[in-house]
N, C-alpha and C positions, 0 to 999 in steps of 0.2 A: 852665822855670818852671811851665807850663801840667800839664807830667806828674807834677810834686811837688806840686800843689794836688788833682787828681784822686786822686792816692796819699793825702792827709791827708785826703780828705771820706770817701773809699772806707774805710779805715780807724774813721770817726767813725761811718759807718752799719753796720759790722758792730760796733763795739762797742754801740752801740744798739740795735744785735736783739737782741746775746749778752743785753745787762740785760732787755731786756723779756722773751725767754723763758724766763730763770730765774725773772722777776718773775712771768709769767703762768704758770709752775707751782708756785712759793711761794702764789699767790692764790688756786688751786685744791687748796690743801694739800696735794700732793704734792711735802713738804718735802725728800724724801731726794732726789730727784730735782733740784729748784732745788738742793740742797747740793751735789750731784757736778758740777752744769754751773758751777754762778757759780765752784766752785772749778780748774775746768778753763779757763773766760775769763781767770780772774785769774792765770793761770799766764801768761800774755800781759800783763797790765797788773796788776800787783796794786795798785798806788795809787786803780785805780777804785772811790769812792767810793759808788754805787749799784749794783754787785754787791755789794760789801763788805757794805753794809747788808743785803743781799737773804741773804749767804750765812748772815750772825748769825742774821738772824731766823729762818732759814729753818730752823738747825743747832737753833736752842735748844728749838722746836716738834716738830721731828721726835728729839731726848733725851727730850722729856717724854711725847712718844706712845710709843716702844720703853719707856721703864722704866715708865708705866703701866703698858701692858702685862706686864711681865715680872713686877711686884708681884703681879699680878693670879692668873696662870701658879704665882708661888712659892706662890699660896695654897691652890693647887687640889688636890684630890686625887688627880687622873687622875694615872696612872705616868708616863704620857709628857708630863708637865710642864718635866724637862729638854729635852727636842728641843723643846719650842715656843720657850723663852727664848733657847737654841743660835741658834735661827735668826732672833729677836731680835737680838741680841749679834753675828750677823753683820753685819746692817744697818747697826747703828751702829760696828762697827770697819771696815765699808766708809766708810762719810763720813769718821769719824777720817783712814785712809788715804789718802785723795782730798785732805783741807787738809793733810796733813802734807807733801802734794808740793810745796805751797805757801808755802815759808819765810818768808815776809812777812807772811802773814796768816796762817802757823799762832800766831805769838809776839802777834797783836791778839785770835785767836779761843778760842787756850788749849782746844782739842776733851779730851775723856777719853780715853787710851788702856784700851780693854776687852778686850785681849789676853789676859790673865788669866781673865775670866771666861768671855770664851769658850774658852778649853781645858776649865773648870771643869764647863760644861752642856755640852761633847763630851763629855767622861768617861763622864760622868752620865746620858746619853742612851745613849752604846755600852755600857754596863752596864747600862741598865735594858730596852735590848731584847736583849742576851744571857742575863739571871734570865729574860724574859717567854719567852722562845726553850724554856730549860732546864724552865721549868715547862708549857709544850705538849708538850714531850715526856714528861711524866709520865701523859698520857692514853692513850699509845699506841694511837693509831686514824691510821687514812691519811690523815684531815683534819689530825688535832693534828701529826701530823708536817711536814704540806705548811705548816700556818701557822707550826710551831720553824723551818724550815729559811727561810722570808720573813725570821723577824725575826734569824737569824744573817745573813741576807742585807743585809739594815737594819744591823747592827752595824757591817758594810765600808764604810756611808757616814761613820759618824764615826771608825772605827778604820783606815784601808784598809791591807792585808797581815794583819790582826790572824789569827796562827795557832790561835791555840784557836778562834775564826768559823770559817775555814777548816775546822778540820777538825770540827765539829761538823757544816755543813752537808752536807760528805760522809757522812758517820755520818747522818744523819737522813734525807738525799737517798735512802739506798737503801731505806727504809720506806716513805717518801713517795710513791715511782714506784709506775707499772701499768708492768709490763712485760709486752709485746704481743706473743704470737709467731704469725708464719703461718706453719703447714704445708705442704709441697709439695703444689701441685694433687694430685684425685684424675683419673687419665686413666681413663675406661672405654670401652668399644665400638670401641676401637683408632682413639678420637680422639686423634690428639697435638697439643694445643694452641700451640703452639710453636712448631708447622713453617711460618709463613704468611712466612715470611723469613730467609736466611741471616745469621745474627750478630744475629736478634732476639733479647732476653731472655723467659724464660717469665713469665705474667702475675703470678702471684704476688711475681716477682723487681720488676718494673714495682710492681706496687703496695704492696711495701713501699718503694722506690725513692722514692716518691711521696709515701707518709705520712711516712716520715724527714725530706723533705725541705721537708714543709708541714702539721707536729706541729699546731701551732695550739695545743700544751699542754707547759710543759716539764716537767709531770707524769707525759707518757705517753709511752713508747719504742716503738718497734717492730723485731724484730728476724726474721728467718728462722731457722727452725730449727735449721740449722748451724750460725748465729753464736751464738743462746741456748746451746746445746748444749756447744761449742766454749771459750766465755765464763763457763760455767757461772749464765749469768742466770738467776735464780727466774722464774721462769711462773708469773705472776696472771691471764691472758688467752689463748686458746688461737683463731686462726681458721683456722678450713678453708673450702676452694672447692672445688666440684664445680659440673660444667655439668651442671643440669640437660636442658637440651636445646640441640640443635646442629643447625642442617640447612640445609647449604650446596644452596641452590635450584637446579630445573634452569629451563632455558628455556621458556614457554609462549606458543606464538601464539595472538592473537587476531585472526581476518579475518572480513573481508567485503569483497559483490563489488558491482558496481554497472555497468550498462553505460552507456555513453557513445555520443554518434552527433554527425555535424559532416558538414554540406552542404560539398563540395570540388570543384573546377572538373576535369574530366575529358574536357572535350575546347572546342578552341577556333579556330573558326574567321573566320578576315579576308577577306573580301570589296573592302573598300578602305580605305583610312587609318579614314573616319569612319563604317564601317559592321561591327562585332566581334559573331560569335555566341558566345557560351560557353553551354556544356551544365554542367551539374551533378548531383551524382550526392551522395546519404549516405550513407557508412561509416560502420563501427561496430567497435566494440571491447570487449571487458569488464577494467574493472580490477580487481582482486584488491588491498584496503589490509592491508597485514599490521604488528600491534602487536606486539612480542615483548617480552613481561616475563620478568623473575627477579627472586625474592622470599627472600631469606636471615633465617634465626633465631638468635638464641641467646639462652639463660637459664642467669643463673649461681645459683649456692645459697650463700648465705654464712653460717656457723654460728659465733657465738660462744659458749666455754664458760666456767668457771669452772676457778681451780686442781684443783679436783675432779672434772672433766669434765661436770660439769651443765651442760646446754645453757644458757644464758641471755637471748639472743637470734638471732633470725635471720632474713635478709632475702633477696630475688635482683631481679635486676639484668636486664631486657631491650638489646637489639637487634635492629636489622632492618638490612636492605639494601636496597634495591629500583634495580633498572636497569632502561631502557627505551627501545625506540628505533623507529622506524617505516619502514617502508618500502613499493615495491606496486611491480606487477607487470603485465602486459598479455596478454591474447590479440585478434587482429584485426588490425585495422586500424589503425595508428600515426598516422594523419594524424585518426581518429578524435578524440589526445587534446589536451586542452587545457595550457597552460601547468606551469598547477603540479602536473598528470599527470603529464608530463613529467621535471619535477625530481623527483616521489617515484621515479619508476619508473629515471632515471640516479645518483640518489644512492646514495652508497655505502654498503654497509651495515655496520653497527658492531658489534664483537663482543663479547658481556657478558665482564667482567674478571674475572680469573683467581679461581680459589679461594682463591689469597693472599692476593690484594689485596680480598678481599670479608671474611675472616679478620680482618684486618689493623684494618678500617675499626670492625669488630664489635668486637673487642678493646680498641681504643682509646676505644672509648664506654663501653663495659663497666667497663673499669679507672678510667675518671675516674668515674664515678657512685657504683661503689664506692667507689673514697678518700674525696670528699665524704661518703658515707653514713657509714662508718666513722670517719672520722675526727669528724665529728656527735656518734657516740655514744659514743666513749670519753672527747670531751671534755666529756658529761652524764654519765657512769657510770663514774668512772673514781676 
């Protein structure tokens, strides 16, 4: 008896939130809103009395906001007057849809069905951005093309598969694009940039790899030479790399010496338990601290041209390397040195990293500063 009484209150206070929070968003005139939920409660109770109330009022306020609106829209002369009303006429055949789930209160609230007119400003909208599409491309420039091919792109929201969209935006797509080609590296001085790893790719192959993969423009392609070539892509964009300079560092010490000296017990003599002479004596040692640096370069050259081969910008690209490690050394007397003597003079000493992996390190900064840079500018110039 006890869990049937708890079931009927539990019951009474979720009906009770449902009314108030359709009430407290009808109060706040966010009419479409109270209209979806009190009709979504009433799907549950539709005899309740104060949704009911809430959903009427709610529906009749937010009718008379969409068709002010849409009067307003019919009156205007901007072209895209259709897609504002379109997305009007959505709104209100969403609430229709919402009470019509509702058979008990769709036959007290009697909503309009606006199915019709919203097909009417679909139409009307996928046609008036397919004329605006046809008339940018009567400009013929790489702008007016990029904006035909947006609004046949726009067309596929109210028409979606629509074949003539389709293939207009191909047709204008290919006016529209830069297409980017980079040239094979230049190798000079019998560097071959390349070699810093077995099954690496060469940088050029990496940094078209790179821009393909993180365009940041879907105006701009990039392609290598062989694929443009192969593809038969028109070149609007030509870039070439050449290292300016390269120069895989040798090893350089830098020392200095310093001597050391330490008073140590060298002779000890016991006379009896509580009577101990010790003698002392100071050695000495010289340590030797040796820094050994290597310091690696490289500068790339990057050249952008025009379909006509006129340069039109260009930029290059540093790296460095630097390794370094410490170590020291002794002549004398060992008892001479002090602790952390000690540790430099038994640590091991470390061997700067291969010419690969110095390559390797250089390359990888190289190539991401370029993508960013490039990819920078053709998504300004393009």
């Amino acid at each position: 008896m006890k869990l049937k009484l708890y079931t009927v209150l539990f019951s009474g206070v979720v009906l009770l939130l449902a009314c108030k929070s359709a009430g407290k968003l009808y109060q706040k005139g966010r009419y479409d809103e109270a209209v979806e939920l009190a009709a979504k409660k009433l799907q549950k109770d539709p005899g309740d009395p104060k949704l009911l109330a809430t959903l009427r009022n709610a529906y009749t306020y937010a009718v008379n906001d969409h068709e002010s609106r849409i009067r307003s829209h019919s009156e205007s002369n901007n072209e895209l007057k259709w897609e504002w009303m379109y997305y009007e006429y959505i709104s209100l055949q969403k609430m229709y849809e919402a009470i019509h789930r509702v058979p008990g209160v769709f036959s007290i609230v009697l909503p309009e069905d606006y199915s019709s007119s919203l097909v009417t400003s679909r139409e009307k909208a996928g046609d008036t951005r397919y004329e605006r599409g046809l008339a940018f491309m009567q400009h013929s420039t790489k702008q007016s093309y990029r904006d035909a091919y947006r609004e046949f792109q726009a067309v596929l929201n109210f028409r979606p598969g629509d074949r003539e969209a389709i293939l207009k935006m191909n047709e204008v797509f290919e006016y529209a694009v830069t297409n980017v080609v980079i040239v094979p590296m230049q190798q000079e001085g019998g560097f071959v940039y390349s070699a810093y790893g077995p099954g690496q790719t060469n940088l050029d192959d990496r940094l078209i790899s790179q821009l393909q993969n993180n365009s940041g423009n879907d105006f701009v392609r990039y392609y290598s030479a062989w694929d443009a070539r192969s593809r038969r892509i028109r070149v609007d964009r030509e870039v070439s790399l050449q290292f300016s300079g390269m120069d895989i560092g040798r090893t350089h010490d830098e020392r200095s010496s310093r001597k050391v000296s330490r008073d140590v017990l060298v002779k000890e003599t016991v006379y009896r338990p509580d009577s101990v002479v010790r003698e002392y004596a100071k050695v000495y040692a010289t340590v030797t601290s040796t820094r050994r640096v290597m310091r690696s370069d490289a500068t790339l050259q990057v050249t952008v041209r025009d379909e006509n081969g006129r340069r039109v910008w260009n930029d290059h690209y540093g790296a460095s390397h630097n390794w370094s490690t410490e170590f020291s050394s002794f002549t004398g007397d060992e008892r001479a040195l002090g602790e952390e003597d000690k540790q430099r003079v038994n640590r091991r000493r470390d061997f700067p990293p291969s010419d690969n992996d110095i390559l390797k390190c250089m390359l990888d900064e190289i190539s991401n500063n370029a993508m960013y840079s490039l990819r920078s500018y053709f998504n300004r110039n393009s």
